[in-house]
Every structure is written in structure tokens, then in C-alpha cells.
N, C-alpha and C positions, 0 to 999 in steps of 0.2 A: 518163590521163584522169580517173582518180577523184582525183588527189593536184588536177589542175587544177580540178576542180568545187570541192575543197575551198576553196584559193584565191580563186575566186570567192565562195562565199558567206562567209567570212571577211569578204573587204574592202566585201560590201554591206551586211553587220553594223556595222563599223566605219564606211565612208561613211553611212549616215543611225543617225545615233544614236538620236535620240530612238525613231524604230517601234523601232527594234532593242530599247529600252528597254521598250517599253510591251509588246512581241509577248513578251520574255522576261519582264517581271515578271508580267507578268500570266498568263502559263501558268506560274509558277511558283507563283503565291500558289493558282491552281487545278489543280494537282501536289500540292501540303503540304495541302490542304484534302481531296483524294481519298486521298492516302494516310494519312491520321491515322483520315478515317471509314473504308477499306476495313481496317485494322489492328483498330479494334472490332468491324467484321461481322465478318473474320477470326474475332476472339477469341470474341463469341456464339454462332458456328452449329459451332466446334468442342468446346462442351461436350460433356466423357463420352465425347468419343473416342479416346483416351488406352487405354480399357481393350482387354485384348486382347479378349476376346469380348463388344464395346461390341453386337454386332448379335444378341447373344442375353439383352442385360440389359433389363430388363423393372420399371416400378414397378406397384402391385397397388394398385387401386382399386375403391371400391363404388358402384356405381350407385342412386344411395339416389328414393327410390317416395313425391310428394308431390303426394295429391292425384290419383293416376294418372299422374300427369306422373315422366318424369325426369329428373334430374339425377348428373353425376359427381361426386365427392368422392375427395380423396387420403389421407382418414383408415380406420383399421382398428382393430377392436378387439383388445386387447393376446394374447386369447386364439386369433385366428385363424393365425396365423403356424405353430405348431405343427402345428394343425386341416390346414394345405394340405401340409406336411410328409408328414404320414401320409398323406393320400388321392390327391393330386395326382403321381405316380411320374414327370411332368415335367419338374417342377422339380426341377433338380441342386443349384441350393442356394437358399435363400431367409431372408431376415434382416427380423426386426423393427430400427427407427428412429425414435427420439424426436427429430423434426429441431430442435426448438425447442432441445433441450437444458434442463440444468436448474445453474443457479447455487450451486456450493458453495465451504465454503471449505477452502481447501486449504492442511496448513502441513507445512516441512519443516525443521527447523534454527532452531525456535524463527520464522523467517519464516512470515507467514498473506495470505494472499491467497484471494480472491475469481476462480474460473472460471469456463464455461460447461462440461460435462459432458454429452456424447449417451452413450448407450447402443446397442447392435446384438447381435446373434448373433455366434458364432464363424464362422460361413458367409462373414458379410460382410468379411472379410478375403483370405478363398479367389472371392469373387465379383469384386470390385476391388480394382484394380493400384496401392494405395498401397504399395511398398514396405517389407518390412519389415527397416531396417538392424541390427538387433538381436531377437533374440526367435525366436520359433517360431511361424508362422504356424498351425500345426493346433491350438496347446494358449495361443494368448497371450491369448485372449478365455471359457477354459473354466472360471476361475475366478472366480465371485459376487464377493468382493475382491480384483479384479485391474485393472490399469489400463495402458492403450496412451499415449501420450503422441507427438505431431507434434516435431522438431525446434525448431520455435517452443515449444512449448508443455513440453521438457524445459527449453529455458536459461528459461524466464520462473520458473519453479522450482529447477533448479537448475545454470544457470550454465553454465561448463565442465564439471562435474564428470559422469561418467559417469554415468546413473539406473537402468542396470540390477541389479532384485534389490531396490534401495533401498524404505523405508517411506514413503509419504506418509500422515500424520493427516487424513481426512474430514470434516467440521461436528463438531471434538474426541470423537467416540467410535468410527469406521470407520478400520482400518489398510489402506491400499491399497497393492497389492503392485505394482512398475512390472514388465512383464512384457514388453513391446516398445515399441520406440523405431520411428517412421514416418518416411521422408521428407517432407517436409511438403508435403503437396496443392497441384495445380498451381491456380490463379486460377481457373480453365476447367474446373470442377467442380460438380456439384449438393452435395455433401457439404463444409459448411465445418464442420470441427472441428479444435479442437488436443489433445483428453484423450477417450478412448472407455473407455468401461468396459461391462461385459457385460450386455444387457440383463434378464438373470436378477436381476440384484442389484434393479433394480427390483419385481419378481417379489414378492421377499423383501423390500421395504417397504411396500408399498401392495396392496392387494384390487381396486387401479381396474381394471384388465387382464381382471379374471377376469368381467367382467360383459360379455355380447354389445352389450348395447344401448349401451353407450360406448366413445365410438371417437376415439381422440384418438392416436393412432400410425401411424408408414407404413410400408410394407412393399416389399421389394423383391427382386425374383425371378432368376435365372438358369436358363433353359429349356435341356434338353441339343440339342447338334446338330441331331440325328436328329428332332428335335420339330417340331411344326406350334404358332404364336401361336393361329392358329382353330384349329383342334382344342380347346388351351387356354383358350383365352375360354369353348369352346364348354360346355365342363366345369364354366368358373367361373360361369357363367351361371345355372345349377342348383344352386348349391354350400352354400347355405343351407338350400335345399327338403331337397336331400337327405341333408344331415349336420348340419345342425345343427335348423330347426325349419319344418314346411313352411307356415305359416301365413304367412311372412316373405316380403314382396313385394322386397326387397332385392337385388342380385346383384352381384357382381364381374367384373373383369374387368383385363388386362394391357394396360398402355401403352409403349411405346419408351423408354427413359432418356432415349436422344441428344434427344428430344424435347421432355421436359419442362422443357427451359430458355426453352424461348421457345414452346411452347403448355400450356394448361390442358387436366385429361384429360378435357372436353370435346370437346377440339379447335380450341377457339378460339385467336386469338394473342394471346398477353401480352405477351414482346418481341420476338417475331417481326414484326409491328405498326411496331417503331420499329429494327429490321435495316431492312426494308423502306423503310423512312422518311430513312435514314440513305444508306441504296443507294442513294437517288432525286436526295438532295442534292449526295452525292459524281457522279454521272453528272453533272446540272445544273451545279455548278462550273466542271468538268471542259470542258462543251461549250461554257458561257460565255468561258471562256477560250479555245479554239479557235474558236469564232466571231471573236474578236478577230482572230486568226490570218489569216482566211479573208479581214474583210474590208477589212484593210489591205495582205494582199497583192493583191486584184484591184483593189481602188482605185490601187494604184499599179504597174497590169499597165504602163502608157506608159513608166514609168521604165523597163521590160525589154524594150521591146518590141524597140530595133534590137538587143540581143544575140540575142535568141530566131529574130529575121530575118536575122540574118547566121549564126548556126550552121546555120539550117535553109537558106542558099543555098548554104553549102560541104558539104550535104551531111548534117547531123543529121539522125538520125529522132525521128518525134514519140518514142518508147516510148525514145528516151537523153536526153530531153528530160525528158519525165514523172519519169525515176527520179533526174534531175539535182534536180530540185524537191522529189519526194517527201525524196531525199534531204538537204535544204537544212533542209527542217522537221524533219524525226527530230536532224538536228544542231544543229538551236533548240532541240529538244523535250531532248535530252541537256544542254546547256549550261544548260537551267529545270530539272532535276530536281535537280542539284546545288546550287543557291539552294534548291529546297523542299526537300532532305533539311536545310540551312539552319533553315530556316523549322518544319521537324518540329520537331528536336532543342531549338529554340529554345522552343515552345507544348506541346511533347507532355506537361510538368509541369501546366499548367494547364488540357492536356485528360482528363488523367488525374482532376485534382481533381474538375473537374465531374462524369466519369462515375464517379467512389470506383471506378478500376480501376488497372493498376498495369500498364501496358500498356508494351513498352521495344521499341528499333530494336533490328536481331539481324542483323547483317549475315550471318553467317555462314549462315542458313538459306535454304535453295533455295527456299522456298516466297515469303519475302519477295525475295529476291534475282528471278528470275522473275517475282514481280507490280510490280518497279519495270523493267525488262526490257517487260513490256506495257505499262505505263506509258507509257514513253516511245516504245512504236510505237504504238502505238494514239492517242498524244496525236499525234504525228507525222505518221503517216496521215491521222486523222480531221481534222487544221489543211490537211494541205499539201495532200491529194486532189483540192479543187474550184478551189484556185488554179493546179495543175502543170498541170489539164487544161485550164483556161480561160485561161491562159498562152499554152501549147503550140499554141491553135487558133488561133494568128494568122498569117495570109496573107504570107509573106515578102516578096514586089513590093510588096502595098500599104505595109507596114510599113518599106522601106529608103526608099519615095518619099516618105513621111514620112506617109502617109496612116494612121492610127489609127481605125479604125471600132468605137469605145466601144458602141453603140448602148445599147438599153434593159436589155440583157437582166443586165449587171454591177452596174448602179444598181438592176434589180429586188433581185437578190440579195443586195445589198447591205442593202436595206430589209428584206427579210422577217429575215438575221441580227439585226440590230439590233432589229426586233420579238421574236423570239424570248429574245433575250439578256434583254429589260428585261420579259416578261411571266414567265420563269423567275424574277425578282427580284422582282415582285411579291406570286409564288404564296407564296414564303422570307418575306416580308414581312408578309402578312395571316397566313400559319400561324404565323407569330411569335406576332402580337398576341392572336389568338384562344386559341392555349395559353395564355399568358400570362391571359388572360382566365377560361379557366375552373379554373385554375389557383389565382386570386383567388378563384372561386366558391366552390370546394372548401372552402377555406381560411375562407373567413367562411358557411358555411355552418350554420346552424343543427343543430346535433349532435344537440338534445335533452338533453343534456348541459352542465355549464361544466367547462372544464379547465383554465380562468386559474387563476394563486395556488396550485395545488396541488403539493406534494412530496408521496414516497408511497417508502418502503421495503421492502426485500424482507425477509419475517417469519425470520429465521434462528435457531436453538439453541430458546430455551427460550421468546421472545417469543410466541409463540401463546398458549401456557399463562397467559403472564400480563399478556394485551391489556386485560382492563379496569382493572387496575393504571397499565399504559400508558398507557391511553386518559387517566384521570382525570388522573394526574399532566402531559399534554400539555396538553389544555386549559384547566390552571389558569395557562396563561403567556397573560397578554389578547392577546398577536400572535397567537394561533391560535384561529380559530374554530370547525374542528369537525373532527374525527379518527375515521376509521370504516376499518375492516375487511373485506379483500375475499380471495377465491380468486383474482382475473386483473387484469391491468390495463384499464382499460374499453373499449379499443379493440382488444383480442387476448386475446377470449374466444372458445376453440376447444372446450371441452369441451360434446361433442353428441352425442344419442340419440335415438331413436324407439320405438316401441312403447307409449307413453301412451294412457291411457282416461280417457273419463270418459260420463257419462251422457247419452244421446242422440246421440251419437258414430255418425258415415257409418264403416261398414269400409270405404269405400273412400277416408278418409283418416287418412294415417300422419305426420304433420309430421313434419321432422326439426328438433330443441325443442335449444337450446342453454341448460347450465342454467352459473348464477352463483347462488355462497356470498357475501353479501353480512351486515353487520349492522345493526342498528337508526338507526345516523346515515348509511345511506347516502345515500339520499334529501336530506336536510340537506347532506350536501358536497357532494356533485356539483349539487345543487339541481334535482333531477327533479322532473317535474310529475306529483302523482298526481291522476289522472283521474274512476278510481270507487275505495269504499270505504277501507282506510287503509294505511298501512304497520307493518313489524314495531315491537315497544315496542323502548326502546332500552336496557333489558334483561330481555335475552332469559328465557323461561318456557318451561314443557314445553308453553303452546297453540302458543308459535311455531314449533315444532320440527315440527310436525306442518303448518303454515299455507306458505301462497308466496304471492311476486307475480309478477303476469307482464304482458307489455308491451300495448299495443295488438293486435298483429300476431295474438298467441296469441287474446287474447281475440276477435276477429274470427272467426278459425278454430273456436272451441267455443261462440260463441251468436253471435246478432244482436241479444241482447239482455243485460242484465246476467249477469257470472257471476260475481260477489262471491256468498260463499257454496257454491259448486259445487265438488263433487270430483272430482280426479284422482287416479286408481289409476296408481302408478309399482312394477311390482315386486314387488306386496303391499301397498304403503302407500297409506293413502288421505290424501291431500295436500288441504290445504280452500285454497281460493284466500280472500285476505282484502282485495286490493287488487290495480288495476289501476294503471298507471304510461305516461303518453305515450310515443311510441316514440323510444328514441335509440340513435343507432351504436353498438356495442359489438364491432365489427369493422370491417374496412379501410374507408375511405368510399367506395370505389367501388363494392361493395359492399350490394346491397338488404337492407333491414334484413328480419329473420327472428324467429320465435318465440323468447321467453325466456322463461324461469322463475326466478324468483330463491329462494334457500330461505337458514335463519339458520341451515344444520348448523355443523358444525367443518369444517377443511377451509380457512381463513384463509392467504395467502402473502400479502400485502401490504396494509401502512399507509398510509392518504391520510391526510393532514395540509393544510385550506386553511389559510394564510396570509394574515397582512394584506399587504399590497405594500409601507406603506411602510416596515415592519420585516423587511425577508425576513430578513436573516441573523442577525437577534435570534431570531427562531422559529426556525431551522433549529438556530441553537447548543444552544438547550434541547430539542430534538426528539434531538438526537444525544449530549443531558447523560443526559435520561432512558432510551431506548436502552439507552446502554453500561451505563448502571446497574445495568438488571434483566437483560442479556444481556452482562455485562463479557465473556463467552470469544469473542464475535464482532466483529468493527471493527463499525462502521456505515457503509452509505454510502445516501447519498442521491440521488433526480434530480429533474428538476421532471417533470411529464405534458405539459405542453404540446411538449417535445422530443421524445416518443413520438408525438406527433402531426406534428410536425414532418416527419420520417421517412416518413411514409406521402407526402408528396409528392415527398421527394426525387427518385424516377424521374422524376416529368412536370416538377422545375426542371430537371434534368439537361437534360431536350428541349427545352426551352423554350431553354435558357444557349446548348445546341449550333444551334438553331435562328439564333436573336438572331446570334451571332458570323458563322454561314455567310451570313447573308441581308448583314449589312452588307460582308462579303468579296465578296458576287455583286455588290452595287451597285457597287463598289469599281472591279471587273474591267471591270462593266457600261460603267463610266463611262470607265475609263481607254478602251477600246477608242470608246468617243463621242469622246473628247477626242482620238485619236490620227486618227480618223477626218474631226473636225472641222477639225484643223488640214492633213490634206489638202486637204480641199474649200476652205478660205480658201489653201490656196497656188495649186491651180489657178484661185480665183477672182480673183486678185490686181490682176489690168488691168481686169476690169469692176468691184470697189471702187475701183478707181482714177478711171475715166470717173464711175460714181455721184457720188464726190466732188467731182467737177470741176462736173458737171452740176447741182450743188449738193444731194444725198442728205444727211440729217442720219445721225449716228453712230446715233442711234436707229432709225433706219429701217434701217440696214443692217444693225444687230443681230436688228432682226425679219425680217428676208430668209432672214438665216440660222435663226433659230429658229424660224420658221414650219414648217419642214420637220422636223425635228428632233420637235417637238411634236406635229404629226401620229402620228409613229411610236411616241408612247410613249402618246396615248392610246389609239392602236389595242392597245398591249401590253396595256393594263387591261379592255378590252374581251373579248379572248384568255384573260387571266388570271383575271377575275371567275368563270368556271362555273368554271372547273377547281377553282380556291379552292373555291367553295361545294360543291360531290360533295367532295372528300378532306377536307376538313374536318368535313363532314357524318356521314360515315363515320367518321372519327376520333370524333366527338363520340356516337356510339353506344355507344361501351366503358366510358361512365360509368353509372352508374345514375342521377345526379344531374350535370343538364348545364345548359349556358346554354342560352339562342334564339341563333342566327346573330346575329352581330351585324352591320347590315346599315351602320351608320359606319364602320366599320375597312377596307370596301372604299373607301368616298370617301377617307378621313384615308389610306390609302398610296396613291393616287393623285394626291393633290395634293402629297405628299410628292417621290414620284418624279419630279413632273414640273417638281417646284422643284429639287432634285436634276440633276436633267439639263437644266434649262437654267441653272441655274447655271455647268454644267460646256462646256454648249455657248456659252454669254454670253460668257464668259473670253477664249477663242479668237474668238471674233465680234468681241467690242471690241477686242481685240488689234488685229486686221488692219484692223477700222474706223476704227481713228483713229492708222492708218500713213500718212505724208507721200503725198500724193496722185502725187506727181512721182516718188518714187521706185517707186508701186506702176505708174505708166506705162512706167516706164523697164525691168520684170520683164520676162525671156527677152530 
């Protein structure tokens, strides 16, 4: 019986080609489209599960006190780690982590190069399951000149050659001892590093760590078994008051690892937001293409009907009837996964680019193997389900005597898929346009800031020492207009503290104040507006040493009136503000801008250099002449800023690119199942174009016969799709801090788009058959 059914729907695959065509490409292209995005969710929501005691790792966060209000933060200050060490007998192990890492150079064999370098505790080795294929995980992080090196990150140094034991030279005067080789970290990790070294040795070059009120490191925790998280929190909660100072409205507190890849320790979603978003498209796809499914097979129930009527009078029951069809689809749905594992293998390089992931088919794994397994039942199901049953209820006498009773209720059905199909494609459509949209905002948004024209170097060896050497010799080349000296780059300034004073000051506010090393041209290159009073001389004296600027935001916070003049007790020091400066980003744009202070100490890591534009690379050569001059032991390298800026959008083009491609794949699918549907309805119409014709209907007229109906359904789809668009979108446009208004044209412009679209595609097939020889459309059946 089943080798017979097979048979059967073989040869009605092969007898109507074209559905057969449209039913399989089209659950194929919506197969490769669900499994490319279910392969990203996949890879998102399994970060950090990898470790074996993933359900007791823990990142350690401060709940920072502004204004009374609170907010989380993922930063710690460098001396706390220890502090929880001693008091907290919970935690089984817990490790400081510089996530940003910090840029050195590194030479081995007379070769120099340029890495990123994180630092951690010894703990953090014994905490996560990075393997260690070489080394001794108890004692490879206990030495201050000792260094861990990823598989990646031995050959980029040195090759084939074994590294264990070996010297690596540091910024030419630190010997580092290679102490363990890692396997190298899986993609699906909060931890990207290729070189660790032990966060002590920091310790041992900088004072920054030892001060509570600066907090620019993170911290991360392992709870034993036996432990409670509440209990924990409940400890860290008070953990200031009572070990370190009780005046400090501050408090800590433990978040999930597996978590922080896709919420903020908030709680809110970061890319859990665009899992979700991704989930929503791949289902939509998914049921666009099964919709196709659904309504070409009840459309064309008459063509089954005397089979269905003649098994059911020798005797079929509906329920081998059902599982004949059911099974008919799962064996389309098998025969479309094979075309989209096609269709993966073929795009999965170029979806990989979009999302900078490295994402690859694994056949061998059960987990994939099993979700193309649901795949195909659930595509299979969810297509055949409403046709097997709406098949199967047909009355055998009526159907052998040739009597077909269609009535209303298959033509309903048929409409409301088709509505649903084309309003899924519009929601894909306007959320297109609208990312895209604010996208653009983003991007031309007035910073406060200029970041055109600017290169900017990282300060290495001896260049700090002798920046106004540098400086002068830079801008004596007329391509370069002004060169100024910074601690961060202006869009990834993390260094922040609280506990500031000044005169007339509420105690029940404690800003959390992010401070930037800046010198006397900075203002000039970036071309900041100062607002009140002046900026530093542009060289520097022992009044500016003691003087700041600070932005709007701050000033706002400590008068409602002028505070040119006013001091700020930081520490012991009384800091005299000497100028105010308009507010501009100097963190992520998403981002609400916050309190700064800017001061002229030491403390310099990078060079800005504006350029004229139409000399760049004549600036750059003398930028990189004088350089190596005064720092010959270090290469130079350069970047522009505007590509750091760049980078902060790449997540929302990523959504925007994946959006773009899905939406015009849904129309795609949309269309083909119209086009396969329309030329249905012109085959069963075939005798009354024919009489029209006769009767003297113009082709025009009979194209609008047919598009009349067709048109209805799609702007009922815009109808459907407008609120839905405006809530998700709405919501969407919340997680900026700086957003468009709705854009209230982008719902008319994809409306009138779709409905050009679809009757283009409905037209085709309309004039097709309308302007077929009248005689032989008489002469049909």
C-alpha cells in the first residue's frame, strides 16, 4: 500500500509540472531561508554553554546610585576582585578581566607585531573550559611575566614551531614567558582572546586598579554547588557599606554568564531583541511557503476528486486517506530540503559576511541533523494538514456522478492564505525600510563632534614622552591641520567614577562622571563647541593641571547657572572648572550622553591627526615619517576614526541586509504561489474567456476581471499589516536613545509597491489566457 501511494504521488509530481515546480521551489527557498536563520538563533542562545559548570558561572556587576535612581553597570574597580575573594566564602573562584584588552607589541625572532592582550586571574582558567593543550592549568596564569597564547594566536607568532617555555619581547623591554598553549575558543563565547596574561602584571604597571572610585574592569565569578545566587546577591548588596566604605550608596550584585550574550545586566535585550526578530522571520518564511502549499492543493481538490471517490467506494477509510496525503507532503517537503540544503551551502558564505560569523553545516551533529528532521515534518504537516482533510471530505456518489460541490468555504480559504501570505511580506517590507531608516539617522546624526578627515595612532614606546616634539614636527606638513593628544578614542571612553564634590552639592546626588585626558588642541580637531568660559592653553602650565572641562550634561547636574569658576573636590584635589563644552557622544550612539570631565594630566594613548582630504596619503606618509623617527623601536600603524564609528552600526546593517534579502525572498515565494494560483483560476476560467471573447470583451477588460480580485486581497493585506508594522516597529525604535518619528510614507510606498508587484505577477497570467484564440478556449474540456 505505501510503495502504491508512493507511486501515486510520484506520477502527480511529474503529470503537472509547473505546481510541482512552484510547491517544491518555493518550500525550498522557505526551507534554506529557516534554516540559515534557525542555525544563527542556534549559535546566539548557545553562548557559554559549552562550560561544564555554565549554570554556576556568574558575571559581577555594580549597581551604580544616580540621583537616587538606579542603574547596572558591567565595570569593577580593579581592587574589588580580591576584596570578594576574602569575604564572600561562596565564591569558589572569581577572576578580574580587562575585556577590551590592551594593544602591544610583540616580537619574537627579530619578527614585531602588534596584538590585543586581556589579562585575568589564575582562577579564570580553573573557572572556564578553554582547554589547556600544553601547560599546567594551576600554575600557567601565576606568573606577572607569563603569557597563555590560543592556537591562533601561537602560529600568528610563531608558525609551526612549538612555543612552549619560549621568550616573547613586550613594547622592547618586558620578557614574556609562554606558559600554556589553549585550544582556541569556540565562536559561541563571551571571552574573545588570542594572548592572556595574568592580570597581576597590570597590578605592577599602573596605580589605576588601586583606586575604589575607578571602575573600568569586569569581573567574573564561580558560586560553589551547595550555594544559593540570592543568598549571594543578597551579601553583595551590602558589600560596600560593610567592607569597604558605608557612606557609598553603590551595590553589587551576580548575573548569569549564559545570559549576557544577548541581555544587558539590566535585563533588558540587546540581542536577544534580534534572536527574536530572526525567530519571527524564519517561522513567516516558513508558513509563506506552506501557505503556497495549502492553496494550490485545495485549488486543485477537482483534479483528485474521482481518485479520492473511487478509493473511498472500494472501501478507504478517511484516516488511510489523510495519512496518504499527509504523506504526499512530508515527501515534497523531503524532496524541497534537499534543493535548500542546496540553497544553504550555496548563500551560507554571504550570510555569514553580513553577520561577521563563521557559522558552517555539520552534518554529523544530532542536533542539526534532528532540526532538519522537524524541518521537514513540520513543513510537511503544517502544508498537507488542511489539504488531506479537505480532500478526504468529499462525498463519493456525489464525486463518481461527477457532481463537485466547491462551495464557498475552499475559495474562503483560499483568500484569507493569500491575505496572510502578502500581509507577512509587507510587515518584512516596511521593517526593512524603517531600519534602514533610522539606521541613516544614526549615521548622520549630529555627534557634537567631527570625525571626517581624522587618522589617530596608538601612543606606543617612548611617543608620549615626546608628543610636543611630535606634535610640532606633524603640523609643520600644510596637509595637516591640527594634531592633539587623547587617553581614548572619542566614541569608547569607559574610564568612570563617582564620589565627586563640589560646593552646594544635594548628598542625594552621586553622578557616575566619566573622565577623559585630553590636551590643549583638542577642541580644534574634533572642533567642539565651547559654550561657557574657555578651554586648556595649548601648552600646557601648572594652572591647567589643576583646571577641567566638562560637558553640558555635568554642568546641568552642579548649577542651573554658570559654573565657570567652581570647584570640584576629586580625591583630595580641588579641580577648578575653567570651561564648559556642548554635549557630544563619546560612547556608543545608542547610548544617552552622560557627565564628563576632561583634565590635561598625562595619561595620553592616542594621536589624532585632521587631515586635509585632498592630500590624505601625503599626511599620512609624513605622520608615519615622524613617528618612526622619534619611536624608530615601534612600527607604526595607523586608522582613520570615521571606521570606528563605522562599527558601531554594523549590528543594526547586519539586520537591516538580513531583513532586505528575507522580505524580498517572502515576496518572491508570495508571488510565485499568486502566479501558480492565478494560472489555476485562468485554466478553470478558460470557456467563459473564451464566450467573453466572443461576446466581444476587450483583453483589457478581461485582465481587469481577473485583477480585480486579486487586488482586493492585497489591499486587505496592508490593512492587516499596517498596526502590526507600527507596535513592532514602535517597540523596536525604543532601544535607541536617539530615534526617528514613524515614518508614516513607508507604509503607503510598500503598498503601492506590493500591489504593483502583484499585479504584475497576476497581469502575466491574465494576458496570457486573454489573448488565447477564442475557439480554442471554446473548444477546452
Amino acid at each position: 500500500m505505501l510503495l502504491n501511494n508512493l507511486k501515486i504521488a510520484f506520477r502527480n509530481l511529474l503529470r503537472n509540472k509547473t505546481y510541482s515546480f512552484i510547491n517544491i521551489s518555493g518550500l525550498a527557498i522557505g526551507m534554506a531561508c529557516t534554516i540559515l536563520l534557525l542555525m544563527w538563533v542556534d549559535h546566539e542562545t548557545s553562548y557559554d554553554s559549552f562550560h561544564t559548570d555554565t549554570n554556576h558561572l556568574y558575571q559581577v556587576g555594580t549597581i551604580l546610585n544616580f540621583n537616587g535612581k538606579e542603574a547596572n553597570a558591567p565595570n569593577l574597580p580593579g581592587m574589588l576582585i580580591d576584596a570578594l575573594k576574602e569575604k564572600i566564602p561562596e565564591f569558589q573562584y572569581i577572576t578580574n578581566y580587562d575585556d577590551f584588552g590592551q594593544k602591544r607589541l610583540l616580537e619574537f625572532a627579530g619578527k614585531k607585531q602588534y596584538q590585543t592582550i586581556n589579562h585575568a586571574d589564575p582562577d579564570f582558567l580553573k573557572m572556564f573550559d578553554f582547554p589547556l593543550l600544553k601547560g599546567n592549568m594551576e600554575t600557567a596564569l601565576n606568573d606577572p611575566y607569563s603569557i597563555v597564547l590560543t592556537e591562533k594566536g601561537a602560529k600568528k607568532i610563531f608558525g609551526s614551531e612549538d612555543p612552549m617555555g619560549k621568550l616573547i619581547r613586550m613594547d622592547n623591554k618586558h620578557e614574556l614567558k609562554v606558559t600554556g598553549l589553549l585550544k582556541n575558543p569556540p565562536s559561541n563565547t563571551t571571552f574573545d582572546f588570542d594572548y592572556l596574561m595574568p592580570f597581576e602584571f597590570l597590578k605592577k604597571e599602573s596605580d589605576f586598579w588601586k583606586h575604589w572610585g575607578t571602575i573600568m574592569y569586569y569581573g567574573y565569578a564561580q558560586i560553589s554547588k551547595n550555594s544559593n545566587s540570592e543568598v549571594v546577591n543578597e551579601k553583595l548588596r551590602h558589600f560596600y557599606q560593610d567592607h569597604v566604605d558605608k557612606e557609598m550608596k553603590n551595590k553589587l550584585f551576580i548575573f548569569p554568564l549564559r545570559k549576557t550574550h544577548l541581555y544587558d545586566l539590566d535585563g533588558q535585550e540587546t540581542k536577544m531583541q534580534n534572536v527574536r526578530l530572526f525567530l519571527i522571520i524564519a517561522l513567516f518564511i516558513l508558513l509563506i511557503a506552506c501557505f503556497n502549499f495549502m492553496n494550490l492543493s485545495t485549488a486543485r481538490a477537482s483534479k483528485r476528486a474521482k481518485e479520492i471517490g473511487l478509493k473511498k467506494a472500494i472501501g478507504a477509510h478517511k484516516g488511510n486517506l489523510i495519512r496518504q496525503f499527509l504523506g504526499e507532503s512530508i515527501l515534497v517537503s523531503f524532496i524541497a530540503i534537499n534543493f535548500a540544503l542546496i540553497l544553504v551551502r550555496l548563500f551560507l558564505p554571504e550570510f555569514n559576511n553580513l553577520l561577521q560569523e563563521q557559522l558552517h553545516l555539520n552534518y554529523t551533529d544530532w542536533r542539526f541533523l534532528s532540526g532538519l528532521v522537524s524541518v521537514i515534518l513540520v513543513t510537511g504537516l503544517l502544508a498537507g494538514a488542511y489539504p488531506a482533510f479537505y480532500l478526504t471530505a468529499f462525498k463519493p456518489v456525489l464525486v463518481l456522478k461527477g457532481i463537485l460541490q466547491k462551495g464557498k468555504k475552499g475559495n474562503l480559504f483560499r483568500k484569507i492564505l493569500v491575505v496572510l501570505q502578502f500581509s507577512i511580506s509587507i510587515i518584512l517590507l516596511i521593517s526593512t525600510l524603517v531600519v534602514g531608516l533610522q539606521i541613516h539617522h544614526m549615521k548622520n546624526k549630529d555627534l557634537g563632534l567631527n570625525k571626517d578627515n581624522i587618522v589617530y595612532i596608538p601612543l606606543t614606546g617612548e611617543m608620549a614622552k615626546k608628543s610636543e616634539i611630535i606634535k610640532r614636527e606633524i603640523t609643520a606638513e600644510p596637509t595637516v591641520e591640527n594634531v592633539t593628544f587623547s587617553s581614548h578614542i572619542p566614541n569608547q571612553v569607559y574610564r568612570n567614577g563617582w564620589g565627586l564634590d563640589w560646593e552646594g552639592k544635594d548628598p542625594q546626588v552621586n553622578p557616575m562622571v566619566t573622565f577623559l585626558t585630553v590636551d590643549g588642541d583638542y577642541h580644534h580637531t574634533f572642533k567642539l563647541k565651547l559654550i561657557d568660559g574657555k578651554f586648556f592653553k595649548k601648552e600646557a602650565t601648572s594652572v591647567d593641571s589643576n583646571s577641567v572641562v566638562i560637558n553640558e550634561k555635568f554642568a546641568k547636574i552642579i548649577s542651573k547657572e554658570s559654573v565657570v569658576g567652581k570647584i570640584i573636590k576629586d580625591d583630595g584635589f580641588d579641580l577648578k572648572i575653567i570651561g564648559v563644552v556642548k554635549d557630544f557622544n563619546f560612547t556608543h550612539i545608542n547610548r544617552k550622553i552622560g557627565p564628563l570631565m576632561m583634565d590635561i594630566a598625562s595619561g595620553h594613548n592616542y594621536l589624532f591627526a585632521r587631515i586635509h582630504p585632498e592630500n590624505t596619503q601625503r599626511a599620512i606618509d609624513h605622520i608615519r615619517k615622524v613617528c618612526s623617527q622619534y619611536n624608530p623601536e615601534f612600527p607604526v600603524e595607523n586608522y582613520f576614526l570615521d571606521d570606528k564609528y563605522s562599527a558601531m552600526y554594523r549590528s543594526q546593517e547586519s539586520t537591516m541586509s538580513i531583513l532586505n534579502y528575507f522580505s524580498i525572498l517572502a515576496i518572491i515565494i508570495s508571488c510565485l504561489g499568486l502566479f501558480g494560483l492565478t494560472s489555476f483560476m485562468a485554466e478553470e476560467r478558460t470557456k467563459e474567456i473564451g464566450v467573453r471573447k466572443v461576446l466581444g470583451a476587450s483583453v483589457i477588460k478581461l485582465v481587469g476581471i481577473f485583477s480585480r480580485e486579486f487586488t482586493k486581497w492585497v489591499l486587505l493585506s496592508n490593512l492587516i499589516a499596517w498596526p502590526i508594522s507600527w507596535y513592532l516597529l514602535k517597540e523596536w525604535l525604543q532601544n535607541f536613545a536617539y530615534r526617528i518619528d514613524m515614518p508614516i510614507w513607508v507604509f503607503a510606498a510598500v503598498a503601492l509597491l506590493v500591489l504593483l508587484i502583484a499585479f504584475a505577477t497576476v497581469g502575466y497570467q491574465s494576458l496570457k489566457s486573454a489573448t488565447r484564440n477564442p475557439i480554442e478556449s471554446l473548444k477546452y474540456e
